[in-house]
py3Dmol code that shows the C-alpha trace and the ligand (Angstrom):
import py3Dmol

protein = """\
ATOM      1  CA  UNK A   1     141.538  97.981 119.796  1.00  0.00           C
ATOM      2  CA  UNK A   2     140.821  99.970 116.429  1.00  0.00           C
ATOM      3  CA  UNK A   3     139.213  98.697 113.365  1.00  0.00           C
ATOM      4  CA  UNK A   4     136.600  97.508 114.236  1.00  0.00           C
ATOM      5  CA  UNK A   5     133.688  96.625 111.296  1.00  0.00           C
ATOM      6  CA  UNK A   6     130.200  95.535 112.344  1.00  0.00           C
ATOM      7  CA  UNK A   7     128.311  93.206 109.750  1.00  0.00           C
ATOM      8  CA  UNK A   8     124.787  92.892 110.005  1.00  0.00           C
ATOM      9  CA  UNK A   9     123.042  89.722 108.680  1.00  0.00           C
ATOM     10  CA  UNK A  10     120.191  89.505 106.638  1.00  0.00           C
ATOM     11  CA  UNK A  11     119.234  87.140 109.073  1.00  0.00           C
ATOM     12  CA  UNK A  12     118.130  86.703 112.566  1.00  0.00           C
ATOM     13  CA  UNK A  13     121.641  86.433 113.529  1.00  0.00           C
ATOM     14  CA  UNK A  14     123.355  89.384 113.951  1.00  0.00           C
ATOM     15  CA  UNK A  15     127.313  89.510 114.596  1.00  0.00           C
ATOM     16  CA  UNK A  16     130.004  91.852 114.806  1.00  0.00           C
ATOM     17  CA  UNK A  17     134.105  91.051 114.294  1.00  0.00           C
ATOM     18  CA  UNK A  18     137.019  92.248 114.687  1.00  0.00           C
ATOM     19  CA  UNK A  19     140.194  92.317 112.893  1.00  0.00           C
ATOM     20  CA  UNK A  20     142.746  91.282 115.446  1.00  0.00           C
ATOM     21  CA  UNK A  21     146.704  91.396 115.462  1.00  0.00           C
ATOM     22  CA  UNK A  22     148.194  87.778 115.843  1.00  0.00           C
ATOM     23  CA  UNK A  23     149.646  87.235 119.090  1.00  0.00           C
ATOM     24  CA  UNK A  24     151.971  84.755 120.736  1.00  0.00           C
ATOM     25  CA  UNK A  25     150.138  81.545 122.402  1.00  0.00           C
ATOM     26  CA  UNK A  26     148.867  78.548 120.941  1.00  0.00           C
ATOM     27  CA  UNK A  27     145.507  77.949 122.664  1.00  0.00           C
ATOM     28  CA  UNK A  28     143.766  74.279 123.308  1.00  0.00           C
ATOM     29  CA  UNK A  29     140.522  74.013 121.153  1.00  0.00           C
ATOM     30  CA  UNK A  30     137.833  75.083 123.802  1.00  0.00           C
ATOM     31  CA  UNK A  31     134.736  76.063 124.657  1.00  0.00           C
ATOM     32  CA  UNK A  32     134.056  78.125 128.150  1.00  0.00           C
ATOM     33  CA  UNK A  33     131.643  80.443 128.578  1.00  0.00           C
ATOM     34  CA  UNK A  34     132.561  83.988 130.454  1.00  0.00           C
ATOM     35  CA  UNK A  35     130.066  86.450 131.772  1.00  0.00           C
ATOM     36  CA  UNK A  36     130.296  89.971 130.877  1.00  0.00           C
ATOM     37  CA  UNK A  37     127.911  92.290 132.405  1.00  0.00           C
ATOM     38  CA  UNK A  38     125.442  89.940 133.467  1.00  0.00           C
ATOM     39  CA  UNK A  39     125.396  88.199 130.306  1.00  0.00           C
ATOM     40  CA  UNK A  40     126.411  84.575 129.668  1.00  0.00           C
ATOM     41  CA  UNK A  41     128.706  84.356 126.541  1.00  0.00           C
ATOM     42  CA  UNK A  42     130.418  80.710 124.904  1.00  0.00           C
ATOM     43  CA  UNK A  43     133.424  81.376 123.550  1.00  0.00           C
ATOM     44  CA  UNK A  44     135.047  79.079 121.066  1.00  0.00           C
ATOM     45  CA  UNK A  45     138.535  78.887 119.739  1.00  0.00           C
ATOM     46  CA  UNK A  46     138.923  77.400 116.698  1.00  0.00           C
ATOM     47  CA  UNK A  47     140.414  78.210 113.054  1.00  0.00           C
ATOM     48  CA  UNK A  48     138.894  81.495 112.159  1.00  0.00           C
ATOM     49  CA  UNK A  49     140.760  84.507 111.497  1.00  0.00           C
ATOM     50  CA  UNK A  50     138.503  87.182 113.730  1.00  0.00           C
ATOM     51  CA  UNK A  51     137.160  87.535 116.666  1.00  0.00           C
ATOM     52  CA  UNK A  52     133.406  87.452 116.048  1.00  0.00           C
ATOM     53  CA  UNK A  53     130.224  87.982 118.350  1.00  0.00           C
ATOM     54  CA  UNK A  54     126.944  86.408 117.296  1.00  0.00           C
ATOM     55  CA  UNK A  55     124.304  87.227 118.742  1.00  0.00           C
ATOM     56  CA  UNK A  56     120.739  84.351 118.218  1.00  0.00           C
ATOM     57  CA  UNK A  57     118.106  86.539 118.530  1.00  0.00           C
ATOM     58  CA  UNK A  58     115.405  83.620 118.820  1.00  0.00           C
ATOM     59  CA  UNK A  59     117.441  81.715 121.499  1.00  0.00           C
ATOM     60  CA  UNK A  60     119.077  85.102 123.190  1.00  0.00           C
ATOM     61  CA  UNK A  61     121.917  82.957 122.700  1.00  0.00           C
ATOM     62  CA  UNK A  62     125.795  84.946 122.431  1.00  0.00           C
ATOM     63  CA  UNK A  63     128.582  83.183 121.125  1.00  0.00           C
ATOM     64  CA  UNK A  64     131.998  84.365 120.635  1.00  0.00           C
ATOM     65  CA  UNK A  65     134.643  82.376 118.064  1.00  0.00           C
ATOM     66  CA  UNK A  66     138.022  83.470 118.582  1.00  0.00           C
ATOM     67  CA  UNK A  67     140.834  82.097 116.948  1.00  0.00           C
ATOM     68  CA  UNK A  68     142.865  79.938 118.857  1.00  0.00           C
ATOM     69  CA  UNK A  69     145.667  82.152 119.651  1.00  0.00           C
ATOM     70  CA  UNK A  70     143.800  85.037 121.144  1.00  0.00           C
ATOM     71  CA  UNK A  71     144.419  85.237 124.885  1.00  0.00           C
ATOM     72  CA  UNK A  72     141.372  84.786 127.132  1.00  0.00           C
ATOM     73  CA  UNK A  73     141.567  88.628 128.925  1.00  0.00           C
ATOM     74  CA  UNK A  74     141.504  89.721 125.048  1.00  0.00           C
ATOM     75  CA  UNK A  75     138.559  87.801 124.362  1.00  0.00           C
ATOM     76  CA  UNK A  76     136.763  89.287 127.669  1.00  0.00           C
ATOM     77  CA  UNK A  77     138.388  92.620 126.811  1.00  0.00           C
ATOM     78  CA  UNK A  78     136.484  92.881 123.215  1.00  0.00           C
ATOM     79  CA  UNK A  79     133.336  91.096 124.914  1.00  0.00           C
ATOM     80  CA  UNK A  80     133.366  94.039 126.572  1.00  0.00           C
ATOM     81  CA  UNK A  81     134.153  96.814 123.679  1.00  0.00           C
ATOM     82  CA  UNK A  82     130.854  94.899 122.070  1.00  0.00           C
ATOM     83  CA  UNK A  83     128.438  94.916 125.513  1.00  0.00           C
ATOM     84  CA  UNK A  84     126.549  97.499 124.517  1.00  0.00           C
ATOM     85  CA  UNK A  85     126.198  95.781 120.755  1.00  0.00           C
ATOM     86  CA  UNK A  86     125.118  92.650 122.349  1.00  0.00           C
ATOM     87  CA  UNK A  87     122.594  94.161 124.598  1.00  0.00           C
ATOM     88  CA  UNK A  88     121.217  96.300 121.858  1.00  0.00           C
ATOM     89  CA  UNK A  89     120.527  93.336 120.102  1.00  0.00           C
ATOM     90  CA  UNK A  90     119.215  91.323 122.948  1.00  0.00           C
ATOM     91  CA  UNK A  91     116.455  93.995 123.675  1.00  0.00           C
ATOM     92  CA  UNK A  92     115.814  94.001 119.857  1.00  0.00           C
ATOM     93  CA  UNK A  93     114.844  90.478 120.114  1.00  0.00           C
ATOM     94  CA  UNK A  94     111.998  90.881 123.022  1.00  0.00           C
ATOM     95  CA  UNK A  95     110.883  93.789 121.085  1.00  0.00           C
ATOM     96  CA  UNK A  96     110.624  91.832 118.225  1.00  0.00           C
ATOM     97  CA  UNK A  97     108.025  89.426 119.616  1.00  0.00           C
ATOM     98  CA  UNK A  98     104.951  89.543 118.108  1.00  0.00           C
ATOM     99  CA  UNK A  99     101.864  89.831 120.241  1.00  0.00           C
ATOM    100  CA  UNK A 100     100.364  86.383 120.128  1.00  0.00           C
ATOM    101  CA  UNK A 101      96.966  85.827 118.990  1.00  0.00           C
ATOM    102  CA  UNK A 102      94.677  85.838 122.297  1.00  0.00           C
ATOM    103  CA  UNK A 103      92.404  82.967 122.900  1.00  0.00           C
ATOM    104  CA  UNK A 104      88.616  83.966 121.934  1.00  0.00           C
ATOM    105  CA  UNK A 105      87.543  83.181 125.327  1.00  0.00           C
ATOM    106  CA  UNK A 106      85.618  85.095 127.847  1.00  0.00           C
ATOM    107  CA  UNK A 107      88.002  87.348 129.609  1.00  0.00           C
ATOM    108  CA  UNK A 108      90.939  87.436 127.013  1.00  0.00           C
ATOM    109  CA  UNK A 109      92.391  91.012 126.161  1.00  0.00           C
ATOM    110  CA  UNK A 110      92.193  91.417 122.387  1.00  0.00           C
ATOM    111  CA  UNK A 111      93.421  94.966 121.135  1.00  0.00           C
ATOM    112  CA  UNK A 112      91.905  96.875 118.558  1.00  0.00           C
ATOM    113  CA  UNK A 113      93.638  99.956 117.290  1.00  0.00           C
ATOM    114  CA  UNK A 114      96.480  99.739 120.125  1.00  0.00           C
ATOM    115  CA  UNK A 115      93.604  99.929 122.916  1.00  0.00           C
ATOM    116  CA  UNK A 116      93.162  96.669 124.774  1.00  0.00           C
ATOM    117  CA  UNK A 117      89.445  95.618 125.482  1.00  0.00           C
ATOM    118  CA  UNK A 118      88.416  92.574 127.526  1.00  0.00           C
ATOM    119  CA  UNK A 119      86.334  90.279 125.585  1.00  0.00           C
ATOM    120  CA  UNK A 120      82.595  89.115 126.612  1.00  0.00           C
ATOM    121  CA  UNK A 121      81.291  85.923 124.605  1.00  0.00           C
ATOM    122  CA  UNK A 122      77.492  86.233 124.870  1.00  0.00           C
ATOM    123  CA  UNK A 123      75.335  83.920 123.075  1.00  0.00           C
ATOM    124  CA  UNK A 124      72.406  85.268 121.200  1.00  0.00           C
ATOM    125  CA  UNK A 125      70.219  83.897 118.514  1.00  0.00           C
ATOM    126  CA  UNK A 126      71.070  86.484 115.747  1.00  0.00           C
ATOM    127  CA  UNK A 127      73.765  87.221 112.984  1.00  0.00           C
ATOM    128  CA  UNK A 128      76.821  87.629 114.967  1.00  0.00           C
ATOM    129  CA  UNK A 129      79.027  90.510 115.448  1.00  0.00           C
ATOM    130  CA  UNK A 130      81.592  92.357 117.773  1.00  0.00           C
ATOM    131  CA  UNK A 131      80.936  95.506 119.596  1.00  0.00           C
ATOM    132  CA  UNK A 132      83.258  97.861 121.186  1.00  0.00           C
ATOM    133  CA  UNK A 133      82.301  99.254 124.337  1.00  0.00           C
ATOM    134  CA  UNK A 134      83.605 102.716 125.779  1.00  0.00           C
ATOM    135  CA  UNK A 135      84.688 100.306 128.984  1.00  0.00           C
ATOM    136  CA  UNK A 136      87.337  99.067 127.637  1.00  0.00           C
ATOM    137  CA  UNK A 137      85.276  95.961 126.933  1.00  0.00           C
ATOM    138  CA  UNK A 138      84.161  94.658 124.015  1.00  0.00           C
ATOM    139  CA  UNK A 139      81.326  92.254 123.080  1.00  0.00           C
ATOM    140  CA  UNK A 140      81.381  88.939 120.381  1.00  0.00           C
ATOM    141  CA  UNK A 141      77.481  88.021 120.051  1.00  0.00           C
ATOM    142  CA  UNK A 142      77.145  84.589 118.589  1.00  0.00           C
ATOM    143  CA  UNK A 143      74.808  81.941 118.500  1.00  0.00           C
ATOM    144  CA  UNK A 144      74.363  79.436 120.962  1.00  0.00           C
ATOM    145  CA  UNK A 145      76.210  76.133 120.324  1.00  0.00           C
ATOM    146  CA  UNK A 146      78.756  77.957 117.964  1.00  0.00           C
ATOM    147  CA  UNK A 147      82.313  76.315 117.623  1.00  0.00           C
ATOM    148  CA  UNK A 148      85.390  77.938 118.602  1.00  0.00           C
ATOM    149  CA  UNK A 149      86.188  78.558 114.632  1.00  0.00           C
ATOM    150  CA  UNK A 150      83.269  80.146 114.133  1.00  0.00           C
ATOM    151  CA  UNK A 151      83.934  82.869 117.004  1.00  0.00           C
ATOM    152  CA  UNK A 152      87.609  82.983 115.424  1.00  0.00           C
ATOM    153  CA  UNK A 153      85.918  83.668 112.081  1.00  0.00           C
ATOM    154  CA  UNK A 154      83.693  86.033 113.341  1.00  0.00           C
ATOM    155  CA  UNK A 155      86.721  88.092 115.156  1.00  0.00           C
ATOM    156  CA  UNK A 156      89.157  88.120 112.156  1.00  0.00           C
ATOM    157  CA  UNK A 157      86.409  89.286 109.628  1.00  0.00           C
ATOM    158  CA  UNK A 158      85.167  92.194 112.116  1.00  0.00           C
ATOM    159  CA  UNK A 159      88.882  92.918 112.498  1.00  0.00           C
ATOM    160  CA  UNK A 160      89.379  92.750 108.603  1.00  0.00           C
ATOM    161  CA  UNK A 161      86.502  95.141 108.220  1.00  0.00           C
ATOM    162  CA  UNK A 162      88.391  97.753 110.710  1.00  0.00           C
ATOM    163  CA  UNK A 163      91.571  98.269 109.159  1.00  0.00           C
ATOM    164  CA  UNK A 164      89.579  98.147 105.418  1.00  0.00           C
ATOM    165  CA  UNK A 165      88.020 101.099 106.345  1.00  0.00           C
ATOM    166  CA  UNK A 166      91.134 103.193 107.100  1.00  0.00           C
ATOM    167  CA  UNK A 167      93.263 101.883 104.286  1.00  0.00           C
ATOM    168  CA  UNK A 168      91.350 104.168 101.420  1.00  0.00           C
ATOM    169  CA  UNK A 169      91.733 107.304 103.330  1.00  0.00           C
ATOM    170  CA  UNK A 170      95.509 106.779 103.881  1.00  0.00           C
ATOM    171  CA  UNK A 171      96.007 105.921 100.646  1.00  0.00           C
ATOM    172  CA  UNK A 172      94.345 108.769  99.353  1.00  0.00           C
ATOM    173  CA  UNK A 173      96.429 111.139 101.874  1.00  0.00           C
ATOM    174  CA  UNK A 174      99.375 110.063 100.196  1.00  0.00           C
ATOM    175  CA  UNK A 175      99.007 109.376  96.777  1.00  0.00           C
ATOM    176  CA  UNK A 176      99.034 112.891  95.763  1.00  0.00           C
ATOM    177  CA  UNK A 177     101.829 113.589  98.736  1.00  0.00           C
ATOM    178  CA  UNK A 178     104.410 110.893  97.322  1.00  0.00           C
ATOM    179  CA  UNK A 179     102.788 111.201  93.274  1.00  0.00           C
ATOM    180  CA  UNK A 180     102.269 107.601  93.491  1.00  0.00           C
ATOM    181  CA  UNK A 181      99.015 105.597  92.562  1.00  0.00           C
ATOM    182  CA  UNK A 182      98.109 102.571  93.991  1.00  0.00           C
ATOM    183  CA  UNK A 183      95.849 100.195  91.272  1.00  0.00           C
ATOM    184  CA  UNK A 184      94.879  97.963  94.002  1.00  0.00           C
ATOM    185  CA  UNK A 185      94.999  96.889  97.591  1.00  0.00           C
ATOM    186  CA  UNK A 186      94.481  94.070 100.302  1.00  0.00           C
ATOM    187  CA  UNK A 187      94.543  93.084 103.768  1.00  0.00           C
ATOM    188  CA  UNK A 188      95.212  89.667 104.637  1.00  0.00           C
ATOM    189  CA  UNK A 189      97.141  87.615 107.459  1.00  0.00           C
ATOM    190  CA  UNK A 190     100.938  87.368 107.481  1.00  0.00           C
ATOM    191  CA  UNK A 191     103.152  85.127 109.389  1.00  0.00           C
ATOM    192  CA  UNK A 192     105.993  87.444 109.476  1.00  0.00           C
ATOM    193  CA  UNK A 193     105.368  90.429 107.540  1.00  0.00           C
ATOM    194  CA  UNK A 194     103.295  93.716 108.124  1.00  0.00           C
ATOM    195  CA  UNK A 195     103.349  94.775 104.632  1.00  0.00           C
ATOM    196  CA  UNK A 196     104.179  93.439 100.939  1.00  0.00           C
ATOM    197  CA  UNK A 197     104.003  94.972  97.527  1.00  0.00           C
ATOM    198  CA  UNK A 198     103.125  93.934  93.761  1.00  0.00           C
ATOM    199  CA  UNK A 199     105.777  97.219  92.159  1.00  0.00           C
ATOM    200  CA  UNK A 200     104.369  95.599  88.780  1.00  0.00           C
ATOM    201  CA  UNK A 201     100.636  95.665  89.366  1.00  0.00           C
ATOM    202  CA  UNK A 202     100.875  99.088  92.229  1.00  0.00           C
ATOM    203  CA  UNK A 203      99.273  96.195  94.512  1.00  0.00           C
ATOM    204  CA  UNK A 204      99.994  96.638  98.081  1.00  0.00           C
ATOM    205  CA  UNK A 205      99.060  93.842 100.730  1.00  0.00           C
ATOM    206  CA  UNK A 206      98.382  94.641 104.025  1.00  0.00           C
ATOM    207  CA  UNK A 207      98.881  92.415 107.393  1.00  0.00           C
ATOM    208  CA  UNK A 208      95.493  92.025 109.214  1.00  0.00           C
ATOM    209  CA  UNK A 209      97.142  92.302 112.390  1.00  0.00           C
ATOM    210  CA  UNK A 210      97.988  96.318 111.949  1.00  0.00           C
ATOM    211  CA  UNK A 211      94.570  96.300 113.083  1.00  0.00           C
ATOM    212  CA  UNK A 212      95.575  95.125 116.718  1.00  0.00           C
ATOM    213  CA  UNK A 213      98.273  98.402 116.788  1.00  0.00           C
ATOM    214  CA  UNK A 214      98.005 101.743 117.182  1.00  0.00           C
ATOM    215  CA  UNK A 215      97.098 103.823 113.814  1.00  0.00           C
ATOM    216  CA  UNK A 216     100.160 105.241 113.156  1.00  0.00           C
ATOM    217  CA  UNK A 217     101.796 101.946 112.429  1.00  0.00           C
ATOM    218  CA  UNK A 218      99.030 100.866 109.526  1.00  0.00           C
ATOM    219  CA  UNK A 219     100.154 104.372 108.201  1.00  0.00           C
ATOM    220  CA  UNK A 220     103.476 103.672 108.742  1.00  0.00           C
ATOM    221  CA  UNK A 221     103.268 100.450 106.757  1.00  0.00           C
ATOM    222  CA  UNK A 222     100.946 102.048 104.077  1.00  0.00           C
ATOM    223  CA  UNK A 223     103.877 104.652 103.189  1.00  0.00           C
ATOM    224  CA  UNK A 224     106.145 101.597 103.070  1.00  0.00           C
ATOM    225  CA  UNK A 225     104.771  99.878 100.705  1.00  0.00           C
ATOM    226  CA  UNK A 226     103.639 102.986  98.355  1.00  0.00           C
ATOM    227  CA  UNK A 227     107.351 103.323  98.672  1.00  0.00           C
ATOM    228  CA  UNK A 228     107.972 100.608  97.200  1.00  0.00           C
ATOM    229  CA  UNK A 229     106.226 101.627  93.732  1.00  0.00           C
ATOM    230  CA  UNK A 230     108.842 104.187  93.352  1.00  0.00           C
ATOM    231  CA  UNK A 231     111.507 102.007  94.751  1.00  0.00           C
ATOM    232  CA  UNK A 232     111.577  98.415  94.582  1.00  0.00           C
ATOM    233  CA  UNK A 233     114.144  97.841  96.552  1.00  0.00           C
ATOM    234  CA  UNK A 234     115.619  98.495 100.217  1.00  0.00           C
ATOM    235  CA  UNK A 235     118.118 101.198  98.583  1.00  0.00           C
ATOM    236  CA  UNK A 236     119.585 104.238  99.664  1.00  0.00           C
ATOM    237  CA  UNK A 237     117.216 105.922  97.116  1.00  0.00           C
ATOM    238  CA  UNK A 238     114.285 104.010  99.456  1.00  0.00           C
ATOM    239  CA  UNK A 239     115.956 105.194 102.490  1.00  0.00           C
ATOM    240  CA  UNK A 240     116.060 109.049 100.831  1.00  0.00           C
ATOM    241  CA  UNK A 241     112.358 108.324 100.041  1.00  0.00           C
ATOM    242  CA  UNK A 242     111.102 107.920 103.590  1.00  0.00           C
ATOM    243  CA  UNK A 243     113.098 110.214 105.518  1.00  0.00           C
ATOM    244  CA  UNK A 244     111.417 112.561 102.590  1.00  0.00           C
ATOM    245  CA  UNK A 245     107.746 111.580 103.075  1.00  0.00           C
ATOM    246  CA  UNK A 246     107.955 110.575 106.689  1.00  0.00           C
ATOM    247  CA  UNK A 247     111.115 111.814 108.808  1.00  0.00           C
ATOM    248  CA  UNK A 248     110.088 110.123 111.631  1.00  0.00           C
ATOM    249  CA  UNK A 249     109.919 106.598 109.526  1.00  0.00           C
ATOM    250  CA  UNK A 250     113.037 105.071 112.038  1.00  0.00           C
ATOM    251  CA  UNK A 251     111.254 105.613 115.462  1.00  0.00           C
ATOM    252  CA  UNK A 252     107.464 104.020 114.489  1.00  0.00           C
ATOM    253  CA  UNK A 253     109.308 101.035 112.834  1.00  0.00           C
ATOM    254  CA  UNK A 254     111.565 100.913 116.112  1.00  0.00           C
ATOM    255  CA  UNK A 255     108.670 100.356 117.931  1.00  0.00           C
ATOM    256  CA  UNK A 256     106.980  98.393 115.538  1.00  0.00           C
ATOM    257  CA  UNK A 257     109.783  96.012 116.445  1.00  0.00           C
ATOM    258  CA  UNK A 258     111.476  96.055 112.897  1.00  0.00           C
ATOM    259  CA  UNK A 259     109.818  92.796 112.110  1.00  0.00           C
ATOM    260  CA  UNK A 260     108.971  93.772 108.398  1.00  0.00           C
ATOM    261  CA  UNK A 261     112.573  95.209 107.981  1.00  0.00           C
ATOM    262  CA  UNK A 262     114.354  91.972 109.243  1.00  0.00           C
ATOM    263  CA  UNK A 263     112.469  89.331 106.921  1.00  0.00           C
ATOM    264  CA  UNK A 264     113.368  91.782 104.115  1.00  0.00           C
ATOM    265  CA  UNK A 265     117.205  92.115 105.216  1.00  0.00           C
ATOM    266  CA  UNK A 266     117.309  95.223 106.801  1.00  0.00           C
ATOM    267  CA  UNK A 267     118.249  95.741 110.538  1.00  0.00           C
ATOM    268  CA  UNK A 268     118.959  99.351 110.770  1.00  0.00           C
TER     269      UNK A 268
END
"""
ligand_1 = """\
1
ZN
Zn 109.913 96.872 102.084
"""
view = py3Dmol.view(width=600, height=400)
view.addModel(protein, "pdb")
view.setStyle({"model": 0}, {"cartoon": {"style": "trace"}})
view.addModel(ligand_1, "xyz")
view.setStyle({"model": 1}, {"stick": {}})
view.zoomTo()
view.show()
């Protein structure tokens, strides 16, 4: 089968279709669900003109609409031509998933800089703070009776004060590298973004959660967003931009799980 095209979404729903050559056979208005490779897939025939494979990355659902008079072996056969497609996607989706924010309990792994340290509540009748132990453990002090917000609070602040150390330096590193300036910059927490910038005011925003991953992601982000001062949007000129300051831009964000890219439209 030739011709394929592959559209990607700008949502979390990716899909691929095909243009496909009208055969004989009217077909009942169905839907089965075939296996191919291991993977479950619902097929429905109804009045659409291509074959087309959608893929729900929050469900890990994959649906196939057909029209109604493609045969069911030419359904499995371009299920097939589009396995490796669907399980591209598929893995895309568990890499996707953020880490979730760990309890601030006794015990819990929190990771700070892509290193994960158990955490050790101990109650002490002083200002509280965190500290990191070569041990791979790491210490909250906090006052007796405090409430669970409080030792949230306490976390998220010495987290905050982390990753606002290392954002002047970077941004300094590349400011003369990319001849950008940045007026301003912030850290706060983000639902679904690692990164956002003001183009008009050279503001960048930061997510406080780069803090949890390994450096070269906050970096990663940091030339992003300076990026975007040149650029405003996702264009090939942004594209040109980054394989310019930072060839290897495509394999941290790949890792990164391509969370910032998505929410933005962009699932290369
Ligand atoms: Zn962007």
């Amino acid at each position: 089968m030739a011709g394929f095209h592959f559209i990607l979404q700008a949502t979390n729903v990716h899909y691929a279709s095909s243009n496909y050559n009208r055969t004989n056979g009217a077909m009942r208005n169905t839907s089965t669900q075939i296996t191919v490779e291991g993977i479950p897939i619902e097929v429905t025939k109804k009045r659409v003109k291509h074959l087309r494979v959608v893929v729900y990355c929050s469900s890990g659902r994959v649906r196939i609409s057909s029209p109604k008079w493609v045969g069911d072996q030419e359904i499995f056969r371009f299920a097939e031509s589009k396995i490796h497609w669907i399980r591209k996607h598929l893995r895309s989706k568990k890499e996707v998933v953020k880490i979730p924010d760990q309890p601030i309990v006794t015990g819990a792994t929190h990771n700070v800089w892509g290193t994960p340290y158990v955490l050790n509540i101990i109650e002490k009748d002083a200002p509280p703070c965190v500290v990191v132990n070569g041990s791979a453990t790491m210490d909250l002090y906090i006052r007796p009776g405090s409430h669970q917000q409080k030792k949230e609070m306490v976390m998220r602040e010495w987290y905050r004060a982390q990753i606002k150390k290392e954002i002047p330096p970077l941004i300094e590193k590349w400011e003369p590298i990319m001849g950008v300036s940045v007026d301003d910059w912030g850290v706060k927490k983000m639902k679904t973004r690692w990164g956002t910038c003001n183009v008009r005011a050279k503001r960048i925003w930061l997510s406080l959660d780069l803090a949890k991953r390994s450096p070269e992601f906050l970096e990663y982000i940091v030339v992003h967003e300076m990026t975007h001062i040149l650029e405003r949007l996702h264009s090939p000129r942004f594209y040109g931009l980054m394989d310019q300051f930072m060839p290897a831009w495509r394999g941290i964000d790949q890792k990164l799980g391509g969370r910032h890219w998505k929410k933005e439209g962009w699932l290369g």
